[in-house]
C-alpha positions as a Markdown table, in Angstrom:
| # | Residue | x | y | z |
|---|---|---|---|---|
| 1 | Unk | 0.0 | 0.0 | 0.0 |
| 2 | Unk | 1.6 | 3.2 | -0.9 |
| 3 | Unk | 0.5 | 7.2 | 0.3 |
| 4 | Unk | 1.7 | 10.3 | 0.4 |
| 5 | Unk | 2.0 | 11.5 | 3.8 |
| 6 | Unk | 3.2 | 14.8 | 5.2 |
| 7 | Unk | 6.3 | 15.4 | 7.0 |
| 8 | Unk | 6.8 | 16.0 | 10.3 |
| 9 | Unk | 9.5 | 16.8 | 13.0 |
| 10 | Unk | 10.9 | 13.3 | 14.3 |
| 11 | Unk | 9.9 | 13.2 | 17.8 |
| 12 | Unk | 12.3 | 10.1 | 18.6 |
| 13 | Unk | 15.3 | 8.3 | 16.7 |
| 14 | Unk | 18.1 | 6.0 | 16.8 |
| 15 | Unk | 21.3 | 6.5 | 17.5 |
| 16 | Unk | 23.7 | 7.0 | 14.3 |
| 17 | Unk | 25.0 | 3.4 | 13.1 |
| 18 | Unk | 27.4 | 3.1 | 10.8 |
| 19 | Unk | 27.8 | 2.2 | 7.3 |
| 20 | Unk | 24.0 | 3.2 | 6.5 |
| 21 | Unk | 23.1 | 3.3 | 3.3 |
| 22 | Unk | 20.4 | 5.9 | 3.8 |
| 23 | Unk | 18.8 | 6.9 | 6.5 |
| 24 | Unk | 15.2 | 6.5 | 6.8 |
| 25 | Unk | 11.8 | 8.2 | 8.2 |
| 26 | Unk | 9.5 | 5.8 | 10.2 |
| 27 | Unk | 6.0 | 7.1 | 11.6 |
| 28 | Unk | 4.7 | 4.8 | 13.8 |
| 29 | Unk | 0.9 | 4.9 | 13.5 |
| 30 | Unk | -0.1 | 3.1 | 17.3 |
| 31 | Unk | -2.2 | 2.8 | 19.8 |
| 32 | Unk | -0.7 | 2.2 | 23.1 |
| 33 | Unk | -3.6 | -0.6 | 24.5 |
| 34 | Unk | -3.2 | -2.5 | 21.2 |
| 35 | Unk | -1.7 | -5.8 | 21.4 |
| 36 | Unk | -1.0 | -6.2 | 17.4 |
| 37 | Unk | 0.5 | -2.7 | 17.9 |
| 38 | Unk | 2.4 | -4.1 | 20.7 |
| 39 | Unk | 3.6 | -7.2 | 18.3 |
| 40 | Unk | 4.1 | -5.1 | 15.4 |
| 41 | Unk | 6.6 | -2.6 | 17.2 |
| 42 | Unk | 8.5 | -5.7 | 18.1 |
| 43 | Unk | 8.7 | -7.2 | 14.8 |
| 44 | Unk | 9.6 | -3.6 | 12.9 |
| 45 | Unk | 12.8 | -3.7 | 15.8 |
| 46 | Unk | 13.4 | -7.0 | 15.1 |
| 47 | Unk | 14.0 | -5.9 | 11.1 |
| 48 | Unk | 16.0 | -3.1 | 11.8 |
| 49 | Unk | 18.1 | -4.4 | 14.5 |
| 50 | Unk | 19.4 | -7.4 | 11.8 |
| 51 | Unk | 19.9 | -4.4 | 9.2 |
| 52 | Unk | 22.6 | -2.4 | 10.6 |
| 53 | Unk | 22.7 | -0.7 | 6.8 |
| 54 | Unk | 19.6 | 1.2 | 7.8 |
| 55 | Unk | 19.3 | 4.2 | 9.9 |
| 56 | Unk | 16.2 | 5.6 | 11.4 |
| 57 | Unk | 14.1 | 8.4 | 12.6 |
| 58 | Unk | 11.1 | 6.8 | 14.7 |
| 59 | Unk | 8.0 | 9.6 | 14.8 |
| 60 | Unk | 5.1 | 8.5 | 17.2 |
| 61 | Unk | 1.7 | 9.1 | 15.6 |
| 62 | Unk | -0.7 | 8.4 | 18.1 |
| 63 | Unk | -4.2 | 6.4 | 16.9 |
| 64 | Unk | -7.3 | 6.2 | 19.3 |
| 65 | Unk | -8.8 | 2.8 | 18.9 |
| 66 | Unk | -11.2 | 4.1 | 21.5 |
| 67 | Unk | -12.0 | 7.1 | 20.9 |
| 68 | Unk | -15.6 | 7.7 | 23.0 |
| 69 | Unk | -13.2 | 5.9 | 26.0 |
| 70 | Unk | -13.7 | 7.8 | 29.5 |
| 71 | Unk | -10.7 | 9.6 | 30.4 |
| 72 | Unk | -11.2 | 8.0 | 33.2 |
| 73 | Unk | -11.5 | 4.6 | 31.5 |
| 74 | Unk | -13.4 | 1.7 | 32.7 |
| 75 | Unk | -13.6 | -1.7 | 34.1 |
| 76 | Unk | -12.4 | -4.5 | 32.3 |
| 77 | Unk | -15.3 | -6.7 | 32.4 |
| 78 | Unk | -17.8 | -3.6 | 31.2 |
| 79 | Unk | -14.8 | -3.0 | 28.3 |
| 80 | Unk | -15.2 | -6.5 | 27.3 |
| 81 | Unk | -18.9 | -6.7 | 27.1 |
| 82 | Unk | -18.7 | -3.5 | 25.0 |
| 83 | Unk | -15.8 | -4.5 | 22.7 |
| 84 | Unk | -16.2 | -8.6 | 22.5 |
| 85 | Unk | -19.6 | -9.1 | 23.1 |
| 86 | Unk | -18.6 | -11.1 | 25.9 |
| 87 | Unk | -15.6 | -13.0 | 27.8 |
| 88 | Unk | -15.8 | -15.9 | 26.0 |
| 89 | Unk | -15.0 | -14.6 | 22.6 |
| 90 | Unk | -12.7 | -11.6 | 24.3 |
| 91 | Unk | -11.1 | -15.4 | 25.6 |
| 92 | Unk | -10.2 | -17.0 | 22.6 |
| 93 | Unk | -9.2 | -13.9 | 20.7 |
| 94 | Unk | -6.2 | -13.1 | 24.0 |
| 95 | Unk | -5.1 | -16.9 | 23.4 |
| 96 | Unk | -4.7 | -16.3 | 19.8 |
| 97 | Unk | -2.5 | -13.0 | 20.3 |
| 98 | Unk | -0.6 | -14.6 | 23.3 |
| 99 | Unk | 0.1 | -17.4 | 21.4 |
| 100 | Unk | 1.5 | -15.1 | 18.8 |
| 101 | Unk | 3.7 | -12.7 | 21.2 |
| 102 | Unk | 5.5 | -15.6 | 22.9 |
| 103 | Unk | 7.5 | -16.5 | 19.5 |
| 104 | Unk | 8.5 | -12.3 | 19.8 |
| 105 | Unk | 9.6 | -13.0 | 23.5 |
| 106 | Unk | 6.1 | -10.9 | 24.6 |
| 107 | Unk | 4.3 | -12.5 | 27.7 |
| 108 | Unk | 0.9 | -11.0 | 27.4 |
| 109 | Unk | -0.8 | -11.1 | 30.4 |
| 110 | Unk | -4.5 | -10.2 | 29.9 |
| 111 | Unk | -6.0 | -11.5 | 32.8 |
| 112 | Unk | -3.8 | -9.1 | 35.0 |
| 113 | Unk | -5.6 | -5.8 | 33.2 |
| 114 | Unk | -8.5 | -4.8 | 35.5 |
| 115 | Unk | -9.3 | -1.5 | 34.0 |
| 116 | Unk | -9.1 | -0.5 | 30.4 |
| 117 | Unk | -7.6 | 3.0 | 30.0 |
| 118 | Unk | -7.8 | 5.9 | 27.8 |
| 119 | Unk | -5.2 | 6.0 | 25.9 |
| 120 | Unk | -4.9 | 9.9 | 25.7 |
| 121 | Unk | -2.6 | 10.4 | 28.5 |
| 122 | Unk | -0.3 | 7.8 | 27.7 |
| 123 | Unk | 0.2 | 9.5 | 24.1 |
| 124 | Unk | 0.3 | 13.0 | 26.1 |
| 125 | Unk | 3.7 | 11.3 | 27.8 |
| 126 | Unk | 5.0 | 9.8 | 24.5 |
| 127 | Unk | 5.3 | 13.0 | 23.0 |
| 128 | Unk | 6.6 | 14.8 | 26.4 |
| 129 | Unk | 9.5 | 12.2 | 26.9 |
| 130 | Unk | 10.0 | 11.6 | 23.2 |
| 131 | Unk | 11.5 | 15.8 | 22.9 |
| 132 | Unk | 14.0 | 14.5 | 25.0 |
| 133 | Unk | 14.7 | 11.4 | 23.2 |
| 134 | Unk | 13.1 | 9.1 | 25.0 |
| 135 | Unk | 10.0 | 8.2 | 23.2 |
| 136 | Unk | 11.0 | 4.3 | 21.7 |
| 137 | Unk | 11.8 | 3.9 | 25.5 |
| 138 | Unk | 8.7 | 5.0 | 26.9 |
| 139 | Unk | 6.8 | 2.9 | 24.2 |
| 140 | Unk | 8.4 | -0.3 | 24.4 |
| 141 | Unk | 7.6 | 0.8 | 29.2 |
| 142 | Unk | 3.8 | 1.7 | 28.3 |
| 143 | Unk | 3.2 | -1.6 | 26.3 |
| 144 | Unk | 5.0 | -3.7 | 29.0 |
| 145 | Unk | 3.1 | -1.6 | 31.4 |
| 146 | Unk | -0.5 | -1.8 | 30.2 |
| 147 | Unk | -0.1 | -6.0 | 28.7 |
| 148 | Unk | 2.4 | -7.2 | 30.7 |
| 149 | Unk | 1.9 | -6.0 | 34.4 |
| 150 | Unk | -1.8 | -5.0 | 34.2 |
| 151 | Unk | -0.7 | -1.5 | 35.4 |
| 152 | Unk | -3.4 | 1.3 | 34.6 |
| 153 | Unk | -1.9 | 3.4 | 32.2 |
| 154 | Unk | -4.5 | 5.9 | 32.0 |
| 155 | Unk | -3.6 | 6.9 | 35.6 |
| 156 | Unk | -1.5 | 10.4 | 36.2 |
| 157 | Unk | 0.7 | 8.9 | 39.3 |
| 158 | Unk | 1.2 | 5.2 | 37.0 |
| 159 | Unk | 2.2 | 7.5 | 34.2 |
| 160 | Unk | 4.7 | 9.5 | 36.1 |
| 161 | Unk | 6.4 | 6.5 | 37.5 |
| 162 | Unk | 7.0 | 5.3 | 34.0 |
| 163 | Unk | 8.6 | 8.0 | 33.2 |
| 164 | Unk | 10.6 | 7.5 | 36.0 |
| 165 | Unk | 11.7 | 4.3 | 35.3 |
| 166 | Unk | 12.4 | 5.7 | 31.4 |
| 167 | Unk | 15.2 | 8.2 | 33.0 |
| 168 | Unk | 12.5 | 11.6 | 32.8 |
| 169 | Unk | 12.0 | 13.1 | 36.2 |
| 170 | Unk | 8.4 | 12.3 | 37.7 |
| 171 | Unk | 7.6 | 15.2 | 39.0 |
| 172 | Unk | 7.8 | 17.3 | 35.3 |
| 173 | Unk | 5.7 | 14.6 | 34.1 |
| 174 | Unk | 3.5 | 14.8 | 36.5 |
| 175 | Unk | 2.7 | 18.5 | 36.3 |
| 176 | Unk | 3.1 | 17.7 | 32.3 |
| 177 | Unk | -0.2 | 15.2 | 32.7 |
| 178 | Unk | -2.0 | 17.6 | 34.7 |
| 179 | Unk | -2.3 | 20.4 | 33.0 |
| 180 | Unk | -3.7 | 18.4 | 30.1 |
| 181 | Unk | -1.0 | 20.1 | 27.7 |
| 182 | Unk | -1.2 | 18.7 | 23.8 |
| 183 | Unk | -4.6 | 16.6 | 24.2 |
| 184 | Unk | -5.9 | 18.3 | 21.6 |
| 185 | Unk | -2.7 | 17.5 | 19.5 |
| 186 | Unk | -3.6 | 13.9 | 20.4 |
| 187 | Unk | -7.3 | 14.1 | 19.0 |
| 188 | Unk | -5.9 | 16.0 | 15.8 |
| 189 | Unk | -3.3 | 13.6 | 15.0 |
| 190 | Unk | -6.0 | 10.7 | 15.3 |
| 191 | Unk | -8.0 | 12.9 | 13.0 |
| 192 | Unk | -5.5 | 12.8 | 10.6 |
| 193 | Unk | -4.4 | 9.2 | 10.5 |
| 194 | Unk | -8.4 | 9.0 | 9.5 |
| 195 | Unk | -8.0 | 11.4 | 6.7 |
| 196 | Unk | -5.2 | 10.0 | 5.6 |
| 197 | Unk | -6.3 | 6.4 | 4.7 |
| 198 | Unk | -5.4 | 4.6 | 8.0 |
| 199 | Unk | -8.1 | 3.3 | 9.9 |
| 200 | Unk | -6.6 | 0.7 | 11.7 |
| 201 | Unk | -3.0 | 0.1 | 13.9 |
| 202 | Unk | 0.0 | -0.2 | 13.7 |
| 203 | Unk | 0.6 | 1.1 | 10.5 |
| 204 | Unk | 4.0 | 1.7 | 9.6 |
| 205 | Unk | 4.7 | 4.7 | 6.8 |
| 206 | Unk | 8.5 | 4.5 | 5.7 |
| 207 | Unk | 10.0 | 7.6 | 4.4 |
| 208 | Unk | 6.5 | 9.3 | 3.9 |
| 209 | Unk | 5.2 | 7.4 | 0.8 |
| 210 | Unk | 5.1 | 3.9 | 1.7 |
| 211 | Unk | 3.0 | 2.4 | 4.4 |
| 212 | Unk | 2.1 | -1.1 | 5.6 |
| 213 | Unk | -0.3 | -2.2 | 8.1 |
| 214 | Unk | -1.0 | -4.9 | 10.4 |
| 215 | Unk | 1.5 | -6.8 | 12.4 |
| 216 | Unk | 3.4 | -8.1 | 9.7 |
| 217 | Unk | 6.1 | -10.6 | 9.7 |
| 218 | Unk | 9.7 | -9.2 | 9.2 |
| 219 | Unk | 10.7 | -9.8 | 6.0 |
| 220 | Unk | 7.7 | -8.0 | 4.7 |
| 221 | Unk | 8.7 | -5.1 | 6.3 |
| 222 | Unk | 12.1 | -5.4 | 5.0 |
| 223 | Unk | 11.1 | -5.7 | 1.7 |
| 224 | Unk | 9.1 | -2.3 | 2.1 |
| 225 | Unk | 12.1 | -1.0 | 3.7 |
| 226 | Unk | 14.1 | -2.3 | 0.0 |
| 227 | Unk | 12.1 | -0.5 | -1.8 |
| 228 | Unk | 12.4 | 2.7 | 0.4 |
| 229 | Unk | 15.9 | 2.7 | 0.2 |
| 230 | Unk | 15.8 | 2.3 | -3.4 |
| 231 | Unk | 13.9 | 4.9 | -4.3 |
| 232 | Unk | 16.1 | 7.5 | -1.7 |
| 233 | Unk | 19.2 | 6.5 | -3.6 |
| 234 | Unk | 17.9 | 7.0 | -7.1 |
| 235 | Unk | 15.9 | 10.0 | -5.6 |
C-alpha cells in the first residue's frame, strides 16, 4: 500500500550506526492498549536491528482505537462486554495473540488488566518524553506496562512513575499530565491518521510514501524497507 503523507518533526530516533546506506523516516501509527501494535513494534525492531545498513528516525503518531473511552476509563469486564460481546470470545481472541507474542519474546498477560484506560494520556507522555529522546523507551515501558503487568496506564501517578523508570524526572511529568497540555494535538493527530487512509493500527509509513499495516512478519517489512531505500538513492 503506498500514500503520500506529510512530514513531520521526528519526535524520537536512533542513534547514528554506521555504514547506513540511507537513513530513513518511520512514523509509527499506534495505539498504546493494542496488542498487534504491541507485536508489530516488536517485529519492525526485530527488522532493523538485523539491518545495521539502515538508519532511522522513529516519529510516534498516536491512533485512538477508542476514541468515546472515558478519560477516566473503565472496568475490564464492562470494556469486554462492550468491545467482545462477551468473555468468551474476548477469551479466545487473548489466546490467539498470546500465542502469537510468545514466538517475539512478549508475555501477554491479559488477565492481570483490571481497567481499560484511555489512551490519551499515555500518548500525552510519548510525545513529552520523546522531545528529550526518550520516546522508543517510553513505548516499548507503556506496552510492558498496560499488557504485561496490568498496570493502569490511563492513571497520572502510573504514568509519572514510567517516566521515572524511562530516566524523565516524575515530578515534570506529573505536572506535564495535569495540565492536560497537547490533548488536543492527540485528538488531531488521530483525525489525521483518519483522513489520511489509515483506519486501523499499527501502520508503519517508511520515508513518507510507503505504508504497511497490520502486524506483519519481518521480512515484509524489510522488503518495504528495500524499496524505500531504493527509491532515496535514485531520488
Amino acid at each position: 500500500m503506498n500514500m503520500l503523507v506529510p512530514r513531520y518533526d521526528p519526535l524520537d530516533g536512533d542513534p547514528s550506526r554506521g555504514g547506513q546506506r540511507l537513513r530513513l523516516s518511520i512514523d509509527v501509527v499506534h495505539d498504546l492498549v493494542c496488542p498487534w501494535c504491541f507485536l508489530g513494534l516488536r517485529r519492525l525492531m526485530r527488522t532493523l536491528t538485523n539491518r545495521p545498513d539502515i538508519g532511522f528516525d522513529l516519529v510516534w503518531r498516536p491512533f485512538l482505537l477508542n476514541p468515546d473511552m472515558p478519560r477516566a476509563g473503565m472496568a475490564r469486564a464492562d470494556y469486554v462486554m462492550r468491545k467482545f460481546g462477551g468473555e468468551e470470545r474476548a477469551r479466545r481472541l487473548y489466546g490467539s495473540i498470546s500465542e502469537i507474542g510468545r514466538a517475539e519474546g512478549l508475555a501477554f498477560r491479559f488477565d492481570r488488566i483490571r481497567r481499560t484506560p484511555s489512551s490519551i494520556d499515555a500518548h500525552r507522555l510519548v510525545r513529552f518524553g520523546a522531545g528529550m529522546g526518550r520516546g522508543a523507551a517510553l513505548v516499548e515501558a507503556l506496552f510492558s506496562a498496560h499488557f504485561t503487568e496490568g498496570r493502569d496506564i490511563g492513571d497520572h501517578q502510573v504514568l509519572a512513575t514510567i517516566a521515572g523508570e524511562c530516566g524523565l524526572d516524575p515530578s515534570s511529568a506529573a505536572a506535564f499530565l495535569h495540565s492536560d497540555a497537547e490533548a488536543d494535538i492527540i485528538h488531531a493527530e488521530n483525525l489525521r491518521a483518519h483522513r489520511l487512509g489509515i483506519n486501523g493500527v499499527p501502520c508503519f509509513v517508511i520515508a513518507g510514501r510507503h505504508a504497511i499495516a497490520g502486524a506483519q512478519e519481518p521480512e515484509v517489512i524489510e522488503r518495504l524497507l528495500d524499496v524505500a531505500i531504493v527509491e532515496g538513492e535514485e531520488g
